[in-house]
C-alpha positions as CSV (number, residue, x, y, z in Angstrom):
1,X,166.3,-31.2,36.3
2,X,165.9,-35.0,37.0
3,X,167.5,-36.2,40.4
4,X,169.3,-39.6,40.3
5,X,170.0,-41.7,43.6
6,X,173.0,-43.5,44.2
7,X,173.0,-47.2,44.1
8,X,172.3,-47.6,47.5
9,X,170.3,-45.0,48.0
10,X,167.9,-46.8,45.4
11,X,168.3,-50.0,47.7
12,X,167.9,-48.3,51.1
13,X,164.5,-46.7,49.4
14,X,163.5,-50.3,48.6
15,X,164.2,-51.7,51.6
16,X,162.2,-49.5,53.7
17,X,159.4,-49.5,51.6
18,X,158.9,-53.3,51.5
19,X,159.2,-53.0,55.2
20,X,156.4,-50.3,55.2
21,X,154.2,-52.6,52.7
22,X,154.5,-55.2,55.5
23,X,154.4,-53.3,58.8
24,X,152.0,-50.0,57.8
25,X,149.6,-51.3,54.9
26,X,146.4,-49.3,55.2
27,X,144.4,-51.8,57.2
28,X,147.1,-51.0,60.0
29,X,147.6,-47.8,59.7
30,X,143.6,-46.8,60.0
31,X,143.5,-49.3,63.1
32,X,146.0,-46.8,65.0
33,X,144.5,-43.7,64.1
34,X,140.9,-45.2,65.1
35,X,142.6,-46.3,68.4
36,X,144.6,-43.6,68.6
37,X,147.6,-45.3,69.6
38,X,150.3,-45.5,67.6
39,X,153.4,-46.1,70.4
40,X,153.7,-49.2,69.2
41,X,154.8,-48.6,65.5
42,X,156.4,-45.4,65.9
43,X,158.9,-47.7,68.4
44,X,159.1,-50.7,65.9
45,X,160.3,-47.2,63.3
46,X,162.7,-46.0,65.7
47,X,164.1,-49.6,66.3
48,X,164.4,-50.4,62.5
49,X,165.1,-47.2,61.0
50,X,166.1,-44.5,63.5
51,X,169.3,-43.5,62.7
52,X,169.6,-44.0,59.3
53,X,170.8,-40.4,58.3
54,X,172.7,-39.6,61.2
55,X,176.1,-40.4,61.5
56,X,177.8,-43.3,63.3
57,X,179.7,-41.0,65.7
58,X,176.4,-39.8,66.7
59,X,174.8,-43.3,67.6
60,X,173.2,-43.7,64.2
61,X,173.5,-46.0,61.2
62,X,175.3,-43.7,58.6
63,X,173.7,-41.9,56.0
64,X,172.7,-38.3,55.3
65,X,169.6,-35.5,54.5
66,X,169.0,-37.5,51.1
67,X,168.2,-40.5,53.2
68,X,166.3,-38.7,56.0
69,X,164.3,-37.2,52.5
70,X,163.8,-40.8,51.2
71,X,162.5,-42.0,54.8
72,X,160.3,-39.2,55.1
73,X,158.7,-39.8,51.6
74,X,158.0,-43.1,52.3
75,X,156.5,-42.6,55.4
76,X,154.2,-39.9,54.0
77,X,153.3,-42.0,51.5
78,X,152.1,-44.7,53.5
79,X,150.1,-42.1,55.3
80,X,152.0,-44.0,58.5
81,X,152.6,-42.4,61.8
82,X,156.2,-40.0,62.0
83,X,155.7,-37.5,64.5
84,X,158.3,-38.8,66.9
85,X,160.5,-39.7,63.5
86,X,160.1,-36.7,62.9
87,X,161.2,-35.0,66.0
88,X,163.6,-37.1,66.9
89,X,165.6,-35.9,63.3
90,X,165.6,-32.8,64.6
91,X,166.8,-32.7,67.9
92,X,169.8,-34.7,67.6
93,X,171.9,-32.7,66.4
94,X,171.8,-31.0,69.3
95,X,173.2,-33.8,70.9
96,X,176.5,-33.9,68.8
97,X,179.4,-34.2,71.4
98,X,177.2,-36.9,73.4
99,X,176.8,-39.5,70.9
100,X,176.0,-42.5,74.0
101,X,173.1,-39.8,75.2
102,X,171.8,-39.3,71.5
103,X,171.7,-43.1,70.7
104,X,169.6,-43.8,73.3
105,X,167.2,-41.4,72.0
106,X,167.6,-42.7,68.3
107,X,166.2,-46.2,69.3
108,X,163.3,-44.7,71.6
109,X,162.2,-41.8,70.1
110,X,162.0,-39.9,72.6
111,X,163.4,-36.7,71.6
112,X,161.7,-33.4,70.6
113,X,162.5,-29.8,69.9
114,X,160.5,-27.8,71.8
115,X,159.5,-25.2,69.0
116,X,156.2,-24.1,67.5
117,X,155.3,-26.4,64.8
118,X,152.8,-24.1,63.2
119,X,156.0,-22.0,62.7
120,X,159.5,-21.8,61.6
121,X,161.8,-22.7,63.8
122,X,164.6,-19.8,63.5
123,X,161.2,-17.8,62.9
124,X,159.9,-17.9,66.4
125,X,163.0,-18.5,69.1
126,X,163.6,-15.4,70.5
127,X,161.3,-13.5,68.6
128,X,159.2,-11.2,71.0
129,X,156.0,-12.3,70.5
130,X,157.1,-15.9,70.9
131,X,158.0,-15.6,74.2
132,X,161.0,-18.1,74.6
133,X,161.3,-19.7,77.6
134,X,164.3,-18.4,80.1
135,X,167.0,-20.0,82.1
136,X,167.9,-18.7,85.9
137,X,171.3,-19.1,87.1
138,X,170.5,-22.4,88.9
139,X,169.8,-23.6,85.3
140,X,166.0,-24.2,85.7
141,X,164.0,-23.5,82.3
142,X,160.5,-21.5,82.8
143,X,157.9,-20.2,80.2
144,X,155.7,-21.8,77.6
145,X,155.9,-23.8,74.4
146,X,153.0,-23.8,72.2
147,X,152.1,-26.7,69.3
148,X,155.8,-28.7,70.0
149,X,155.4,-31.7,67.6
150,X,155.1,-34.8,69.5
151,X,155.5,-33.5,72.7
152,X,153.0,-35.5,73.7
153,X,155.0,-38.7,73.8
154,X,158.5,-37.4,73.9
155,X,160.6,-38.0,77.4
156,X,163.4,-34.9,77.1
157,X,163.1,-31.9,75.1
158,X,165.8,-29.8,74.0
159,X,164.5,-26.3,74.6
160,X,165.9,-23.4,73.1
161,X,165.6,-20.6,75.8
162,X,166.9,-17.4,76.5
163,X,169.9,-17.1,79.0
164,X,171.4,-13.9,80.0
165,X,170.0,-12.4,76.7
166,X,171.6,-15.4,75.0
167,X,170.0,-18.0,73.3
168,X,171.1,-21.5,74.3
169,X,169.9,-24.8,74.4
170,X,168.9,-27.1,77.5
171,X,167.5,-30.7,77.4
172,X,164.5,-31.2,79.9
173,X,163.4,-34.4,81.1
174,X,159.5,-34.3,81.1
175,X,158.7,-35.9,83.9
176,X,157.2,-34.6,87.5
177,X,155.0,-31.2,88.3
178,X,157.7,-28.8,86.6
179,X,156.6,-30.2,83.4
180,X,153.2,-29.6,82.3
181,X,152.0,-31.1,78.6
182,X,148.6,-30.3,77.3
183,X,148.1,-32.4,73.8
184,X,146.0,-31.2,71.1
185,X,144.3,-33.3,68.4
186,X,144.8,-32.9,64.7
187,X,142.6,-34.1,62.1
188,X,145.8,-35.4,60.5
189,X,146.1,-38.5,62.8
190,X,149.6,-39.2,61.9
191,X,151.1,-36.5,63.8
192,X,150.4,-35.4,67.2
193,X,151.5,-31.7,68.8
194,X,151.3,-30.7,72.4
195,X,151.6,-27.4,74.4
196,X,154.3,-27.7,76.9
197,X,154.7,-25.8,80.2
198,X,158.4,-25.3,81.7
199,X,158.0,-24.2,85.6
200,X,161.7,-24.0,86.8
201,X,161.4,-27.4,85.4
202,X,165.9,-28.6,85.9
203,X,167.9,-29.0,82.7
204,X,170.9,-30.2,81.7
205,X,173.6,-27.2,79.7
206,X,173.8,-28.5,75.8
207,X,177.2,-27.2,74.9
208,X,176.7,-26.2,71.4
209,X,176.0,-23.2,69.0
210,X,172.2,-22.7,69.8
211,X,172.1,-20.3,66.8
212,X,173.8,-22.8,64.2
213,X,171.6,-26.1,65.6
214,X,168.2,-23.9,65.1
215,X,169.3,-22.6,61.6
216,X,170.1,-26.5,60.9
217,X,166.8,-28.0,62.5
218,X,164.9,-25.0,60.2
219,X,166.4,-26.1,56.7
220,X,166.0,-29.9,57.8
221,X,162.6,-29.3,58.5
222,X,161.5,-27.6,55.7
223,X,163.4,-31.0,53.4
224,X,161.6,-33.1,55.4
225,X,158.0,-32.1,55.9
226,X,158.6,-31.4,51.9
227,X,159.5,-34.7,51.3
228,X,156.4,-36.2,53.3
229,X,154.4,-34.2,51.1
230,X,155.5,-35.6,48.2
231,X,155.1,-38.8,49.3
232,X,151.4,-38.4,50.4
233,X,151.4,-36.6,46.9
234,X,152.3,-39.2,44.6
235,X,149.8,-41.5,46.6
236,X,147.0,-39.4,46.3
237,X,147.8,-39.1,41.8
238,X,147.7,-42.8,41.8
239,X,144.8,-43.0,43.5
240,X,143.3,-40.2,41.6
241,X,144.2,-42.2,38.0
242,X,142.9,-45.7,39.6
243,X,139.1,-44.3,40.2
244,X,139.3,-42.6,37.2
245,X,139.6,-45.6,34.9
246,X,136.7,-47.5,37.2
247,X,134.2,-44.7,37.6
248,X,131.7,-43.9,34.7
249,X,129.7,-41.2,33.6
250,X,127.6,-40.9,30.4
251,X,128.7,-44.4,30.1
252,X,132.7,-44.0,29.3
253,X,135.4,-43.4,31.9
254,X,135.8,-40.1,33.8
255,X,139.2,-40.3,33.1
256,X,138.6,-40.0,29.5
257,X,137.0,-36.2,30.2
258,X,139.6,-33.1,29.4
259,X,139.1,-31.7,32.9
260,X,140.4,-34.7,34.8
261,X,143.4,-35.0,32.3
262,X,144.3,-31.6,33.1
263,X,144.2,-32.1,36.7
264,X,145.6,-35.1,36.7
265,X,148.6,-33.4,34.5
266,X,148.8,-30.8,36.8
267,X,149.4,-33.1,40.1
268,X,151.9,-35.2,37.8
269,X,154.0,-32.0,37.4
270,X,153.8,-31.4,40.8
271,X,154.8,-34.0,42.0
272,X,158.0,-34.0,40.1
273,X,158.9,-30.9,40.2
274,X,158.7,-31.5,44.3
275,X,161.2,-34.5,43.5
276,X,164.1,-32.6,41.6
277,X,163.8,-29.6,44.3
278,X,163.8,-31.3,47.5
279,X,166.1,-33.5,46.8
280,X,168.6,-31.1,45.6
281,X,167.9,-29.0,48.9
282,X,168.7,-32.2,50.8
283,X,172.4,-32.5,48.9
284,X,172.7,-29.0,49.4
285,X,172.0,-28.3,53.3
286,X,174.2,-31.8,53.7
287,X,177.2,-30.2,51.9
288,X,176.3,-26.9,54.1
289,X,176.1,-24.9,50.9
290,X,175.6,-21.2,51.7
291,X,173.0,-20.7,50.2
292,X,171.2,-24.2,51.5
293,X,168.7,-21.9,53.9
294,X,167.2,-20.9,49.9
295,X,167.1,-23.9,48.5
296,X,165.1,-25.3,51.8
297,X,162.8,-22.1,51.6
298,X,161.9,-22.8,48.3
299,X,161.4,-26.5,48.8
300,X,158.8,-25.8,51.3
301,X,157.0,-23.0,49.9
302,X,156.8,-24.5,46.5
303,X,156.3,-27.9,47.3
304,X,153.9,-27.1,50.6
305,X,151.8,-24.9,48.0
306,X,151.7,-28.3,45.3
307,X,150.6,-30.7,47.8
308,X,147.4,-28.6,49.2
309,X,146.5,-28.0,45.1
310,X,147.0,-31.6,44.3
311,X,145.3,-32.6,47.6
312,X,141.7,-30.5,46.6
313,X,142.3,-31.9,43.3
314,X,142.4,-35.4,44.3
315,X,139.2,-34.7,46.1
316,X,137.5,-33.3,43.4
317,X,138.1,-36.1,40.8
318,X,137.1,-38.9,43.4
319,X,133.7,-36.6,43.9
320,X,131.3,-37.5,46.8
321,X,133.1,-41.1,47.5
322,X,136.5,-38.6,48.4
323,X,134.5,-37.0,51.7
324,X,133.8,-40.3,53.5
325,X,135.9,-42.1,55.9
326,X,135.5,-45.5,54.5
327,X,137.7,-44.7,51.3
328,X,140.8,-44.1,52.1
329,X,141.8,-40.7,50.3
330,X,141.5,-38.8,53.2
331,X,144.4,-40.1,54.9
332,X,146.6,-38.8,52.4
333,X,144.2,-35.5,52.2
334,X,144.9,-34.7,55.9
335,X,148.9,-35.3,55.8
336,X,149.3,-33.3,52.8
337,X,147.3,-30.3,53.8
338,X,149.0,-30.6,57.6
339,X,152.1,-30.6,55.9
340,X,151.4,-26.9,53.7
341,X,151.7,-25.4,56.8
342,X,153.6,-27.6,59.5
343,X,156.7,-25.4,60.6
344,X,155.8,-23.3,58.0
345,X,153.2,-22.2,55.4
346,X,154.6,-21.1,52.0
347,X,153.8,-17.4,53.3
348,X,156.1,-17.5,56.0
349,X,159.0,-19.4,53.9
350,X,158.1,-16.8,50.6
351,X,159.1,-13.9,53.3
352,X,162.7,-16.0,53.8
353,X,163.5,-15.5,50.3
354,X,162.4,-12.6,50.3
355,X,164.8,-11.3,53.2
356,X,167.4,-13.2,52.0
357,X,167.6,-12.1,48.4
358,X,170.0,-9.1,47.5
359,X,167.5,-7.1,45.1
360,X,168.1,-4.0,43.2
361,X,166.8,-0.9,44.9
């Protein structure tokens, strides 16, 4: 199935990528992660493009999942920095009903949802072994978040915790003793996760259907991180077919040999395949289809699975030049292969379908 935008969906796309070309070209982008410090355009993102996808009520500029999908493809394939993007897009909606609150956080990215990235969402609140933080009566959160993406940088977190037996939501301002973050470094530069420690740390009641915001946060992340993918995806095929018509052997082009064709061939499909499915999952978990949770399951598993094949196979056709820092292949290397596991590996989403499925005994 091909996937067609709409006319301004085509425009937005265009729009934000000329303003990528300009503000996160590759000379950039390598200065941050070198440095480190990438505050600087992550706000200039947040500023520009923040709430596109999330609706005017909410603070935001209007828009929906399929333009959250188109930013997040664009992003990854510019290999530029979207952690706090990222976590900002996934939080919010547990704002809804405070649209002043979740502006403010739209235009500072400050926001995160203080779940397990190397997880699913829905996966891991309240699950046993994930040890959910809890809420005492005076409403102070205590317990342990491990791996929360961009935690790090982010100034309130909206913790899901467990209440009475209940799962609710609280937003925490991480500031002071109560709050304790620990980051961790990824070879994947781009994104940043941190372990965060609540210790009767005070939070604010979020009056909203914990249950329903974590399910909506799980199929939004697996769309997203998807989309990134195939973003870094496409990058890394284009790169592959450029060396390929520059770099001999036996005195004709390497891209002239069978083998490379193939795996060339086989990223191509890849990558579109990954277009027609996340972008239908997108239009899907924005109607609230009911079966939207499948659609994103199989978005990440399938498309998570492509990008870590067409990521080794990128390497392979670029040879010995591929492993060094000076070319630039592994930046898109990195992102795709954090993003075949981030919230998720194609195990864990494959076991989603699997539960979900009504199958013949």
């Amino acid at each position: 199935m091909e996937w067609s935008f709409s006319e301004d969906q085509d425009d937005y796309a265009e729009a934000l990528g000329d303003w990528l070309d300009d503000k996160a070209d590759v000379e950039s982008v390598r200065s941050w992660f070198e440095s480190r410090d990438v505050g600087g355009f992550e706000g200039e993102l947040a500023e520009a493009w923040g709430g596109v996808g999330i609706s005017e009520t909410a603070g935001g500029q209007g828009g929906g999942i399929v333009e959250l999908a188109l930013t997040a493809e664009a992003l990854g394939r510019h290999a530029a920095p979207s952690g706090r993007w990222l976590a900002t897009a996934l939080a919010v909606p547990a704002l809804s009903g405070n649209e002043q609150v979740a502006g403010e956080f739209l235009l500072s990215s400050g926001l995160a949802l203080a779940v397990d990235s190397s997880h699913r969402p829905a996966a891991t609140v309240g699950a046993p072994e994930a040890q959910s933080p809890s809420v005492d009566a005076d409403g102070r959160v205590t317990g342990t978040v491990p791996r929360v993406l961009a935690g790090g940088s982010a100034t309130h977190l909206v913790v899901p915790a467990v209440k009475d037996g209940t799962l609710v939501l609280r937003l925490v301002e991480v500031e002071g003793s109560a709050v304790t973050v620990r980051p961790r470094k990824l070879l994947d530069r781009s994104r940043e996760v941190a372990d965060i420690a609540f210790r009767e740390a005070p939070s604010a009641e979020l009056a909203v259907d914990a249950d329903a915001v974590i399910q909506r946060a799980d199929e939004l992340a697996a769309v997203l991180v998807s989309a990134d993918a195939l973003g870094s995806t496409e990058r890394m095929l284009e790169m592959s077919v450029e060396y390929s018509l520059i770099r001999h052997q036996f005195g004709v082009p390497i891209g002239s040999f069978q083998a490379v064709k193939h795996a060339a061939a086989s990223m191509k499909v890849d990558v579109e395949a990954a277009r027609s499915v996340i972008y239908y999952a997108a239009a899907a978990v924005e109607s609230g289809q009911s079966k939207s949770l499948l659609y994103s399951a199989t978005t990440k598993a399938q498309v998570g699975a492509g990008a870590a094949r067409a990521a080794d196979s990128a390497l392979t056709i670029h040879g010995a030049i591929g492993y060094t820092w000076e070319h630039d292949l592994h930046l898109f290397y990195k992102r795709a292969r954090l993003d075949a596991v981030l919230l998720g590996g194609a195990d864990e989403w494959n076991r989603t379908l699997a539960d979900a499925l009504e199958l013949d005994g």
